[in-house]
C-alpha positions in Angstrom: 0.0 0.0 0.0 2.5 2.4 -1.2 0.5 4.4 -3.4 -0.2 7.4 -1.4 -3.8 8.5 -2.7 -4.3 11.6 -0.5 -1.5 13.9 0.3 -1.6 17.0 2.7 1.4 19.2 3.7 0.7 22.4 5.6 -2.8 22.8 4.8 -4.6 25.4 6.2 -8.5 26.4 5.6 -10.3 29.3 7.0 -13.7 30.2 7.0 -14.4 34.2 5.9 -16.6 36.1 7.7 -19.6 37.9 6.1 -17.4 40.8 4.8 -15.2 38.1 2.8 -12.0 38.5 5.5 -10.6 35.3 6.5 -10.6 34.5 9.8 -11.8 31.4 12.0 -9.0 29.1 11.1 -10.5 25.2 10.8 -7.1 23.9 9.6 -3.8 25.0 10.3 -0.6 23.2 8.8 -2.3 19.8 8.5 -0.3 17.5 6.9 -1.0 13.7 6.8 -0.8 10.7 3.8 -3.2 8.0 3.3 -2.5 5.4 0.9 -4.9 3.5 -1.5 -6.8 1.2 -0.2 -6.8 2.2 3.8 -9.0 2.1 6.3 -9.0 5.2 7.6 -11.0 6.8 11.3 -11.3 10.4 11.8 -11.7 11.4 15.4 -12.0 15.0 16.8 -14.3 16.7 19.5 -16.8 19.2 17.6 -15.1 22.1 15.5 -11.8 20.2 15.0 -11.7 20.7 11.3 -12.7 16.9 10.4 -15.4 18.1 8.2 -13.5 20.7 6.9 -11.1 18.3 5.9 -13.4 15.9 4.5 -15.0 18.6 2.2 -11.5 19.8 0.8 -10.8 16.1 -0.3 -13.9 16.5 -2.6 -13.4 20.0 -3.5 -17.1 21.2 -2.2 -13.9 23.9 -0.2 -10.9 25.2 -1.5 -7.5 25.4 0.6 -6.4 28.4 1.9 -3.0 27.4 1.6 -0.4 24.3 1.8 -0.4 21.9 -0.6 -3.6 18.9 -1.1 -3.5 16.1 -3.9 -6.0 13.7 -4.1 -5.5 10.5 -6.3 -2.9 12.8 -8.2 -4.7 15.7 -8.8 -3.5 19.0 -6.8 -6.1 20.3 -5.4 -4.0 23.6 -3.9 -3.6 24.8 -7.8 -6.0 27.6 -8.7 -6.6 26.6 -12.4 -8.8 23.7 -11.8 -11.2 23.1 -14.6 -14.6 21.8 -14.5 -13.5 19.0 -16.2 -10.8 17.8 -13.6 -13.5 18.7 -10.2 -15.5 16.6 -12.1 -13.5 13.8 -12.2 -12.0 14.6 -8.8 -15.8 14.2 -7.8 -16.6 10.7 -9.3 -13.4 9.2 -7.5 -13.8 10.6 -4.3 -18.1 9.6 -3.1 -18.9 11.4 0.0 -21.4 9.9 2.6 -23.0 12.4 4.8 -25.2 12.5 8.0 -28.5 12.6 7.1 -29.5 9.9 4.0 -32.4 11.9 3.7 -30.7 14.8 2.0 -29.1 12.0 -0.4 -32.3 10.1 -1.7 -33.6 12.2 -4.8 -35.8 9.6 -6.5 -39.1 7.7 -5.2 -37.9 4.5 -6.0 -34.7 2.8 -5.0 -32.8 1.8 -7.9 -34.5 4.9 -9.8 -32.3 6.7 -6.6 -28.8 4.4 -7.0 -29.2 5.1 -11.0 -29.6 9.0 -10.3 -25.5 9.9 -10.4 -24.3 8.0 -13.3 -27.0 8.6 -15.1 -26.3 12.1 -15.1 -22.7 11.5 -16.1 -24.3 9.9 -19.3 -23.7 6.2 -18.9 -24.9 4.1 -21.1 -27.9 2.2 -20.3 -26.5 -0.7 -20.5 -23.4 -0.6 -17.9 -25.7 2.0 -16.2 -28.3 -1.3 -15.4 -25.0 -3.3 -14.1 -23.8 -0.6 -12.1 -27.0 -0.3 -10.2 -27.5 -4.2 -9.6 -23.5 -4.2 -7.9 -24.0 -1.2 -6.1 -27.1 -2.8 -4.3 -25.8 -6.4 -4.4 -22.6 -5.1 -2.7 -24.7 -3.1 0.1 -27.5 -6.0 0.7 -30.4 -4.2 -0.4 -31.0 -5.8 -4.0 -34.1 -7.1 -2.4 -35.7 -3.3 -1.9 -34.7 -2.9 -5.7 -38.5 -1.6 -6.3 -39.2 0.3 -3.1 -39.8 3.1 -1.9 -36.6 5.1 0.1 -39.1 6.7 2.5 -40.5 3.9 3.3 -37.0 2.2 4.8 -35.2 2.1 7.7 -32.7 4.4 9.2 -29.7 2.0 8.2 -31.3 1.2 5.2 -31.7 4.6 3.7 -28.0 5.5 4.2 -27.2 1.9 2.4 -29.3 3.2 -0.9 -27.2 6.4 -0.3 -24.1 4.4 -0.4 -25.0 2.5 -3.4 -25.7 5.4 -5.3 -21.9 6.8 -4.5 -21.1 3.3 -5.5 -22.6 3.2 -8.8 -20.3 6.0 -9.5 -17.4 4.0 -9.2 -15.1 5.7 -7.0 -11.8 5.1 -5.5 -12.6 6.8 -2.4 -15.5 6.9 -0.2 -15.4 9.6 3.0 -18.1 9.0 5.6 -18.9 12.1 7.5 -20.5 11.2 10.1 -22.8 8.4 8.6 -24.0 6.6 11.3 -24.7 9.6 13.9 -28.5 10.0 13.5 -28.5 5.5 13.2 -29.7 3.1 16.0 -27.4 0.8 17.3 -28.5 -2.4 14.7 -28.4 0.4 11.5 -24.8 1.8 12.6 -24.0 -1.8 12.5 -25.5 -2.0 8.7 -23.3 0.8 7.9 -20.3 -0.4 9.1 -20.7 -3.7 7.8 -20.9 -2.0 4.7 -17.7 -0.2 4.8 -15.9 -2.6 5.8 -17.1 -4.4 2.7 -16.1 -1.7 0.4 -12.8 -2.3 2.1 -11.7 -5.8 2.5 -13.4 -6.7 -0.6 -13.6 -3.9 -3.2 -10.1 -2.3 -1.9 -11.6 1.4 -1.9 -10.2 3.8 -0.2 -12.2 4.8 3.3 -12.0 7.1 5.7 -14.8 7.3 8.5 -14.8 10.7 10.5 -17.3 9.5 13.6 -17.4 10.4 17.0 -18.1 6.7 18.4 -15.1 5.2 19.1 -16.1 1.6 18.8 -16.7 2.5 15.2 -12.7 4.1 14.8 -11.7 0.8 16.3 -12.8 -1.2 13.3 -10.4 1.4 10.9 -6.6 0.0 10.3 -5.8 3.4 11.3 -6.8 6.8 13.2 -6.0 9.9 13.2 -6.7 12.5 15.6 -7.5 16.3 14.2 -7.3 18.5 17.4 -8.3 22.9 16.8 -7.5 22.0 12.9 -4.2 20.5 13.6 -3.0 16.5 13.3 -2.6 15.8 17.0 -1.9 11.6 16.6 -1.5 9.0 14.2 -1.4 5.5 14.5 -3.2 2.4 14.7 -6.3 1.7 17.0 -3.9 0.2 19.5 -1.5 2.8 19.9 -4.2 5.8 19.4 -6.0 4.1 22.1 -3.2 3.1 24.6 -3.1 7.4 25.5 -6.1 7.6 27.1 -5.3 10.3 29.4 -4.1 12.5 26.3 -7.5 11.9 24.7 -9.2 12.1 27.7 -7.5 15.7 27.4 -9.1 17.1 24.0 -12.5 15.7 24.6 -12.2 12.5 23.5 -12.9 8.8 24.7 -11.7 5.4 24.4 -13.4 2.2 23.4 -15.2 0.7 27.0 -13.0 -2.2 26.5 -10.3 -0.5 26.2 -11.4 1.9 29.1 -12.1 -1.3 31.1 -8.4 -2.7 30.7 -7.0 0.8 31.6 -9.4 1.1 34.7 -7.8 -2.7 36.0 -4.4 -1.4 35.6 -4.6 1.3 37.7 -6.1 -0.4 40.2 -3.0 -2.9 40.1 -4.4 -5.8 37.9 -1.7 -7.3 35.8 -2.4 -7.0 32.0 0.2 -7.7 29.8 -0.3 -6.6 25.9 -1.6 -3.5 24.0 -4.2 -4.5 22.1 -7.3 -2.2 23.6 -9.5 -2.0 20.8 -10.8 -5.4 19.8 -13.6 -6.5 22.4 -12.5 -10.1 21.5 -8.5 -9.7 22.5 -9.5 -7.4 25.7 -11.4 -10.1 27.0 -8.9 -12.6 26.2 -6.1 -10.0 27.9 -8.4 -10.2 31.2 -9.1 -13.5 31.1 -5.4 -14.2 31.1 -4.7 -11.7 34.1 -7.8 -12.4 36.3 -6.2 -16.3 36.0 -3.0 -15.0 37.0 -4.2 -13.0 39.4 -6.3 -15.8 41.2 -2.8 -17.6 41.9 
């Protein structure tokens, strides 16, 4: 995974005030790279600039400064043409809050078709794009209903097909599961993780639950518009009282394992964010500890 799809050095964004001055800084000299094909979490208290970020990678804002390329195009030039934001759009889908605001037609596939329909596909490929997209997010069966008539987690997996039909490389989730119930988030996330493992896309999943960043292969952590850590779940995880510190949580597995070993429980290992190895980690010490 050495093809770095997304690359930010120094960038900076700032929102302008009503008078067109810049001010409000949401970035300030961001710079990360994330490879094709990574799974990517996003985790920062309200206001951190994750958004922001997110909306730069698709070009719906333009950096202020510092340097942004996304699957090789630079997005920090100022001679972009319609053309290239185009394309830029197509390759990187975005995935917001409310599936609501996504859903444009009254029947589902009608919905999924919308996008490359509009880029002029032929009707042909346009009928095989629709049946993947659905296939690949389980709701082929709901082919011939009607959106409004779904679930929660079901609406945001018809607005994920349509993204998918488009084919992209990329896929940023912005907050996707935040208005789900605990079964749809699950949908969701079943779902990108899909795209993932199986499809090789590129994902990154700006959330607020930290269960859900401990599914990514990777975090990162934007703090007042500024990369504050960068690792894997594990590591990210293992400085609780740093995240504790901008707002943040942990996993309550991994809170649980913390909590033991300051109370003088033995547990050996890092790994703090998969439920599965925590309670395989305090199995393993309770044992040791009853001898």
């Amino acid at each position: 995974m050495s093809d770095i799809f997304i690359h930010a050095r120094d960038l900076c964004f700032s929102y302008a005030d009503e008078e067109g001055r810049e001010e409000n800084p949401a970035l300030q000299n961001f710079s990360v790279d994330i490879c094709r094909g990574e799974y990517v979490a996003v985790l920062g208290h309200n206001g951190s600039g994750k958004s922001t970020f997110a909306k730069l990678l698709n070009y719906i804002l333009e950096p202020t400064s510092g340097e942004l390329t996304v699957g090789g195009l630079e997005l920090s030039r100022k001679d972009l043409s319609d053309e290239e934001i185009l394309n830029l759009r197509k390759n990187v889908g975005m995935v917001f809050q409310n599936p609501d605001n996504q859903l444009v037609a009254t029947v589902v596939e009608q919905d999924v078709a919308f996008g490359p329909e509009n880029l002029g596909i032929e009707r042909e490929e346009l009928r095989r794009r629709v049946d993947y997209a659905l296939e690949t997010v389980g709701m082929t069966p709901y082919a011939k209903h009607e959106p409004h008539r779904l679930s929660g987690g079901q609406k945001q997996r018809v607005a994920i097909a349509g993204i998918l039909a488009m084919m992209p490389q990329c896929v940023v989730f912005d907050e996707s599961t935040a208005m789900l119930d605990p079964g749809g988030r699950r949908e969701v996330l079943d779902t990108i993780r899909k795209l993932n493992r199986e499809h090789g896309m590129t994902v990154l999943n700006i959330t607020h639950y930290m269960n859900e960043a401990a599914e990514a292969d990777r975090i990162i952590v934007i703090n007042d518009g500024k990369l504050l850590m960068d690792g894997t779940p594990d590591q990210i995880f293992a400085q609780r009282d740093a995240l504790h510190e901008v707002g943040l949580e942990v996993p309550q597995c991994a809170e649980l394992i913390h909590a033991l070993r300051d109370a003088g429980v033995p547990i050996d290992g890092e790994t703090l964010s998969s439920p599965e190895a925590c309670a395989d980690l305090l199995q393993k010490a309770f044992t040791k500890h009853a001898k």
